[in-house]
C-alpha positions, 0 to 999 in steps of 0.5 A, spaced: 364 267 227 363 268 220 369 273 216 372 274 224 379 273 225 383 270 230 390 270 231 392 264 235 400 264 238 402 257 237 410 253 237 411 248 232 407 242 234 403 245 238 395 245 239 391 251 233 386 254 237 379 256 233 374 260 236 370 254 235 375 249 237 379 249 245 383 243 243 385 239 236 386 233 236 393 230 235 395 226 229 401 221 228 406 223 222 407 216 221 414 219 220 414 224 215 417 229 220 422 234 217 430 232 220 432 238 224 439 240 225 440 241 234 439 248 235 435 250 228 430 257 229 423 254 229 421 256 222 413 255 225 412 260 231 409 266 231 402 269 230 396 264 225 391 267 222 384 263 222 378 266 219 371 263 214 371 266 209 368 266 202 372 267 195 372 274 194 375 275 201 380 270 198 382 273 192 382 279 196 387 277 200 391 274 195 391 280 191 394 284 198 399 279 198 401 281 190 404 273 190 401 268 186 399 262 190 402 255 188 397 250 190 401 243 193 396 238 193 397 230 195 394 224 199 392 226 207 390 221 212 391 216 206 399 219 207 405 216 203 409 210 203 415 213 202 415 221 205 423 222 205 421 221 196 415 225 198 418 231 200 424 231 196 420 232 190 416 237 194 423 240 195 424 240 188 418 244 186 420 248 191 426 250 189 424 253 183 420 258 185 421 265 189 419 266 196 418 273 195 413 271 188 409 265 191 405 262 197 404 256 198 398 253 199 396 246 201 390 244 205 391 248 213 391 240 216 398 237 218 397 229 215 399 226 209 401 232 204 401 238 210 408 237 212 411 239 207 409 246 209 414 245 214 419 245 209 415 251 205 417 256 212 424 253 212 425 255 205 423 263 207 414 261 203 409 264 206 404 259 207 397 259 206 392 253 207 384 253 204 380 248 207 373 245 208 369 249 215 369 240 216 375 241 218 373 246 224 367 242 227 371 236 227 377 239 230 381 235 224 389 237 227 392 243 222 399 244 221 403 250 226 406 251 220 401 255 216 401 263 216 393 264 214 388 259 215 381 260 211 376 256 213 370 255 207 363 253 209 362 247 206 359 240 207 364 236 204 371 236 204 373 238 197 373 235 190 366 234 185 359 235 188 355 229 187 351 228 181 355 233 178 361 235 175 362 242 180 367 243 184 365 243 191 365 250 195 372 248 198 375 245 191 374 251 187 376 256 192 383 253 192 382 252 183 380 260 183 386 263 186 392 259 185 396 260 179 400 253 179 399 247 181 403 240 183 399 233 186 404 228 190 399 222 188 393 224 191 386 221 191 379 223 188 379 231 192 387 232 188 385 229 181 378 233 181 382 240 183 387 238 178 383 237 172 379 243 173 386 247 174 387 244 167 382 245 164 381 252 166 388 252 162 392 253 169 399 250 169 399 242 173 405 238 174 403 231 177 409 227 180 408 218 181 407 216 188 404 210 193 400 212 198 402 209 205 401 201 203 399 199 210 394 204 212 390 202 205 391 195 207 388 196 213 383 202 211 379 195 207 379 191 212 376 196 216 370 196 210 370 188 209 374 190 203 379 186 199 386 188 199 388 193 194 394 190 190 394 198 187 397 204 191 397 209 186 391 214 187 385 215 184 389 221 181 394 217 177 391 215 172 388 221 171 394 225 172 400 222 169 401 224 164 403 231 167 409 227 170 415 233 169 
Protein backbone atom coordinates (compact mmCIF):
# COMPACT_ATOMS: atom_id res chain seq x y z
CA UNK A 1 0.00 0.00 0.00
CA UNK A 2 1.90 3.04 -1.24
CA UNK A 3 2.44 5.79 1.56
CA UNK A 4 0.38 3.45 3.88
CA UNK A 5 1.57 2.79 7.52
CA UNK A 6 1.68 -0.25 9.26
CA UNK A 7 2.27 -0.74 12.84
CA UNK A 8 3.48 -4.07 13.62
CA UNK A 9 4.10 -5.21 17.59
CA UNK A 10 6.96 -7.34 17.69
CA UNK A 11 9.53 -8.91 20.67
CA UNK A 12 13.07 -8.81 19.87
CA UNK A 13 13.75 -11.34 17.68
CA UNK A 14 10.74 -11.82 16.32
CA UNK A 15 9.04 -12.00 13.06
CA UNK A 16 8.22 -8.17 11.28
CA UNK A 17 4.76 -8.26 9.55
CA UNK A 18 4.48 -5.97 6.36
CA UNK A 19 1.24 -5.60 4.60
CA UNK A 20 2.73 -7.67 1.92
CA UNK A 21 4.67 -10.29 3.66
CA UNK A 22 2.81 -12.70 6.54
CA UNK A 23 6.10 -14.25 7.67
CA UNK A 24 10.23 -13.35 7.05
CA UNK A 25 12.35 -15.43 6.78
CA UNK A 26 14.88 -16.28 9.64
CA UNK A 27 18.56 -15.55 9.24
CA UNK A 28 21.48 -16.88 11.38
CA UNK A 29 23.89 -13.94 13.10
CA UNK A 30 26.68 -16.02 12.56
CA UNK A 31 27.36 -14.85 15.84
CA UNK A 32 27.20 -11.13 15.83
CA UNK A 33 24.23 -11.22 18.59
CA UNK A 34 24.73 -8.61 21.39
CA UNK A 35 26.11 -10.27 25.00
CA UNK A 36 22.92 -9.45 27.18
CA UNK A 37 23.18 -9.49 31.12
CA UNK A 38 20.19 -11.93 32.70
CA UNK A 39 17.10 -9.95 33.26
CA UNK A 40 18.39 -6.73 31.00
CA UNK A 41 14.75 -4.74 29.68
CA UNK A 42 14.25 -5.79 26.04
CA UNK A 43 15.36 -2.47 24.57
CA UNK A 44 13.56 -3.91 21.04
CA UNK A 45 10.04 -4.17 21.79
CA UNK A 46 7.10 -2.22 21.17
CA UNK A 47 5.49 -0.73 18.02
CA UNK A 48 7.59 -0.82 14.35
CA UNK A 49 6.39 1.52 11.80
CA UNK A 50 6.61 0.25 8.23
CA UNK A 51 5.51 2.19 5.15
CA UNK A 52 6.65 3.12 1.19
CA UNK A 53 7.59 6.09 0.70
CA UNK A 54 9.11 8.46 -1.22
CA UNK A 55 12.05 11.08 -0.49
CA UNK A 56 10.03 13.82 0.26
CA UNK A 57 7.97 12.03 2.65
CA UNK A 58 11.43 10.99 4.20
CA UNK A 59 12.82 14.14 4.80
CA UNK A 60 9.57 15.21 5.92
CA UNK A 61 9.78 12.91 8.65
CA UNK A 62 13.46 13.66 9.38
CA UNK A 63 12.48 16.89 9.91
CA UNK A 64 9.41 16.07 12.46
CA UNK A 65 12.27 14.15 14.32
CA UNK A 66 14.34 17.64 14.51
CA UNK A 67 17.31 15.02 15.02
CA UNK A 68 20.04 14.68 12.36
CA UNK A 69 20.28 11.26 10.68
CA UNK A 70 23.75 9.40 11.19
CA UNK A 71 23.87 6.64 8.57
CA UNK A 72 25.95 3.35 9.58
CA UNK A 73 26.79 1.56 6.76
CA UNK A 74 28.73 -1.57 6.35
CA UNK A 75 28.69 -5.34 4.70
CA UNK A 76 25.26 -7.32 4.93
CA UNK A 77 24.90 -10.94 4.02
CA UNK A 78 28.77 -10.94 3.36
CA UNK A 79 29.13 -10.09 7.41
CA UNK A 80 32.19 -9.92 9.13
CA UNK A 81 35.10 -11.77 10.14
CA UNK A 82 35.31 -10.30 13.53
CA UNK A 83 31.72 -8.88 14.64
CA UNK A 84 32.78 -8.19 18.64
CA UNK A 85 35.66 -5.74 16.41
CA UNK A 86 32.81 -4.58 14.72
CA UNK A 87 30.60 -3.61 17.15
CA UNK A 88 33.15 -1.85 19.28
CA UNK A 89 34.05 0.43 16.79
CA UNK A 90 30.14 0.68 16.17
CA UNK A 91 30.39 1.63 19.99
CA UNK A 92 32.77 4.18 19.55
CA UNK A 93 30.85 6.10 16.94
CA UNK A 94 27.92 5.79 18.90
CA UNK A 95 29.39 7.18 22.05
CA UNK A 96 30.12 10.39 20.53
CA UNK A 97 26.87 11.37 19.52
CA UNK A 98 23.23 12.47 21.37
CA UNK A 99 20.45 10.38 21.44
CA UNK A 100 18.36 13.25 21.82
CA UNK A 101 20.38 15.15 18.51
CA UNK A 102 20.75 11.94 15.98
CA UNK A 103 18.93 8.94 14.49
CA UNK A 104 20.38 6.37 13.38
CA UNK A 105 20.07 4.64 10.21
CA UNK A 106 21.42 1.55 8.99
CA UNK A 107 19.48 -0.57 6.30
CA UNK A 108 15.98 -2.03 8.30
CA UNK A 109 17.81 -5.84 7.61
CA UNK A 110 18.99 -7.62 10.49
CA UNK A 111 22.47 -9.40 8.88
CA UNK A 112 25.81 -8.11 8.62
CA UNK A 113 25.88 -4.58 9.80
CA UNK A 114 21.97 -4.62 11.23
CA UNK A 115 22.84 -5.55 14.40
CA UNK A 116 24.23 -2.99 15.41
CA UNK A 117 20.82 -1.33 15.89
CA UNK A 118 20.47 -3.47 18.88
CA UNK A 119 23.43 -1.65 20.15
CA UNK A 120 22.12 1.82 18.94
CA UNK A 121 18.44 1.13 21.42
CA UNK A 122 20.42 0.08 24.24
CA UNK A 123 22.33 3.51 24.15
CA UNK A 124 18.78 5.32 24.23
CA UNK A 125 18.93 6.17 19.70
CA UNK A 126 16.10 6.31 17.62
CA UNK A 127 16.49 4.06 15.08
CA UNK A 128 15.53 4.08 11.40
CA UNK A 129 16.16 1.89 8.56
CA UNK A 130 15.86 2.96 4.36
CA UNK A 131 15.72 0.23 2.19
CA UNK A 132 15.06 -1.32 -1.22
CA UNK A 133 11.04 -2.21 -1.49
CA UNK A 134 13.23 -5.56 -2.88
CA UNK A 135 13.41 -6.12 0.77
CA UNK A 136 9.49 -6.48 1.23
CA UNK A 137 8.78 -8.75 -1.79
CA UNK A 138 11.63 -10.79 -1.11
CA UNK A 139 10.51 -10.92 2.68
CA UNK A 140 14.58 -10.43 3.51
CA UNK A 141 14.52 -10.57 7.60
CA UNK A 142 14.41 -6.81 9.02
CA UNK A 143 15.96 -6.19 12.18
CA UNK A 144 13.19 -5.74 15.55
CA UNK A 145 15.41 -3.33 16.67
CA UNK A 146 14.27 -0.30 14.07
CA UNK A 147 11.69 1.99 15.14
CA UNK A 148 10.79 3.26 11.48
CA UNK A 149 11.21 1.36 8.51
CA UNK A 150 10.77 3.13 5.03
CA UNK A 151 10.60 0.91 2.04
CA UNK A 152 11.53 2.78 -1.38
CA UNK A 153 10.53 1.57 -4.65
CA UNK A 154 13.29 0.34 -6.51
CA UNK A 155 14.73 -2.14 -8.42
CA UNK A 156 17.82 -2.80 -7.21
CA UNK A 157 19.11 -2.97 -3.62
CA UNK A 158 21.18 0.32 -3.73
CA UNK A 159 24.26 1.79 -4.82
CA UNK A 160 25.14 3.46 -8.49
CA UNK A 161 22.60 2.75 -11.64
CA UNK A 162 24.00 0.81 -14.09
CA UNK A 163 25.53 2.64 -16.82
CA UNK A 164 25.66 5.64 -15.05
CA UNK A 165 27.18 7.47 -12.05
CA UNK A 166 23.52 7.97 -10.37
CA UNK A 167 22.54 6.55 -7.35
CA UNK A 168 19.78 4.25 -6.98
CA UNK A 169 16.39 5.48 -5.60
CA UNK A 170 17.12 3.56 -2.21
CA UNK A 171 21.05 5.05 -2.11
CA UNK A 172 20.44 8.37 -2.77
CA UNK A 173 17.33 8.62 -0.13
CA UNK A 174 19.64 7.59 2.48
CA UNK A 175 22.58 10.08 1.09
CA UNK A 176 19.93 12.95 1.07
CA UNK A 177 18.74 12.72 4.41
CA UNK A 178 21.64 12.05 6.42
CA UNK A 179 24.01 14.07 8.04
CA UNK A 180 27.17 11.98 8.76
CA UNK A 181 28.05 8.98 7.76
CA UNK A 182 30.33 5.77 8.98
CA UNK A 183 31.31 2.47 6.75
CA UNK A 184 32.44 -0.78 8.86
CA UNK A 185 33.95 -2.16 5.65
CA UNK A 186 31.48 -2.66 3.22
CA UNK A 187 31.06 -3.78 -0.53
CA UNK A 188 29.82 -1.82 -3.91
CA UNK A 189 26.28 -0.16 -2.34
CA UNK A 190 28.67 1.17 0.91
CA UNK A 191 31.28 2.72 -1.14
CA UNK A 192 29.03 3.97 -3.75
CA UNK A 193 26.91 6.03 -0.88
CA UNK A 194 30.05 7.08 0.71
CA UNK A 195 31.41 8.68 -2.14
CA UNK A 196 28.24 10.44 -3.13
CA UNK A 197 28.01 11.52 0.70
CA UNK A 198 31.67 13.06 0.23
CA UNK A 199 31.33 14.61 -2.70
CA UNK A 200 27.99 16.19 -1.56
CA UNK A 201 30.68 17.73 0.90
CA UNK A 202 29.06 15.54 3.98
CA UNK A 203 31.06 14.20 6.94
CA UNK A 204 32.24 10.01 6.28
CA UNK A 205 34.50 8.30 8.46
CA UNK A 206 35.48 5.03 7.32
CA UNK A 207 36.84 2.12 9.87
CA UNK A 208 39.19 -1.04 8.02
CA UNK A 209 37.22 -4.37 8.52
CA UNK A 210 37.30 -8.20 6.77
CA UNK A 211 34.16 -9.16 5.68
CA UNK A 212 33.42 -13.02 7.01
CA UNK A 213 36.36 -14.93 5.28
CA UNK A 214 34.41 -18.32 5.30
CA UNK A 215 31.35 -16.79 3.80
CA UNK A 216 33.21 -15.20 0.86
CA UNK A 217 35.31 -18.26 0.30
CA UNK A 218 32.23 -20.27 -0.14
CA UNK A 219 30.21 -17.52 -2.03
CA UNK A 220 33.12 -18.13 -4.96
CA UNK A 221 32.74 -21.55 -4.78
CA UNK A 222 29.30 -21.37 -5.37
CA UNK A 223 30.17 -19.11 -8.74
CA UNK A 224 33.37 -21.29 -9.82
CA UNK A 225 35.33 -18.62 -8.76
CA UNK A 226 38.84 -18.64 -7.47
CA UNK A 227 39.38 -18.23 -3.73
CA UNK A 228 39.76 -14.73 -2.71
CA UNK A 229 42.85 -14.11 -0.80
CA UNK A 230 41.30 -10.14 -0.33
CA UNK A 231 38.48 -9.64 2.74
CA UNK A 232 38.62 -5.92 2.75
CA UNK A 233 35.63 -4.92 0.53
CA UNK A 234 35.21 -3.00 -2.38
CA UNK A 235 34.92 -0.03 0.02
CA UNK A 236 38.23 -0.12 1.14
CA UNK A 237 40.38 1.13 -1.39
CA UNK A 238 37.98 3.86 -2.15
CA UNK A 239 37.32 4.87 1.30
CA UNK A 240 40.50 4.22 3.47
CA UNK A 241 41.79 7.29 3.84
CA UNK A 242 38.71 8.37 5.70
CA UNK A 243 40.13 6.03 8.46
CA UNK A 244 39.73 8.24 11.67
Amino acid sequence: MRGGVTRVSTARGGALVSSRALALHVVALAGCALTVAPGAPDVCEGAVEMREASLASIEDFVRGQRRTVLTVSGYSGAGYEDPDAMLAGASRILDGQDPARTAINIGATAVGIGVVYELAKRKGFTTLGIVSTLARDEQVELSSCVDHVFYVHDDAWGGRTPGSDRLSPTSAAIVAISSSFVAIGGGDIARDEMLAARRAGKPVTFIPADMNHEIAREKARKKGEAEPTDFRGSAHAALAGETP
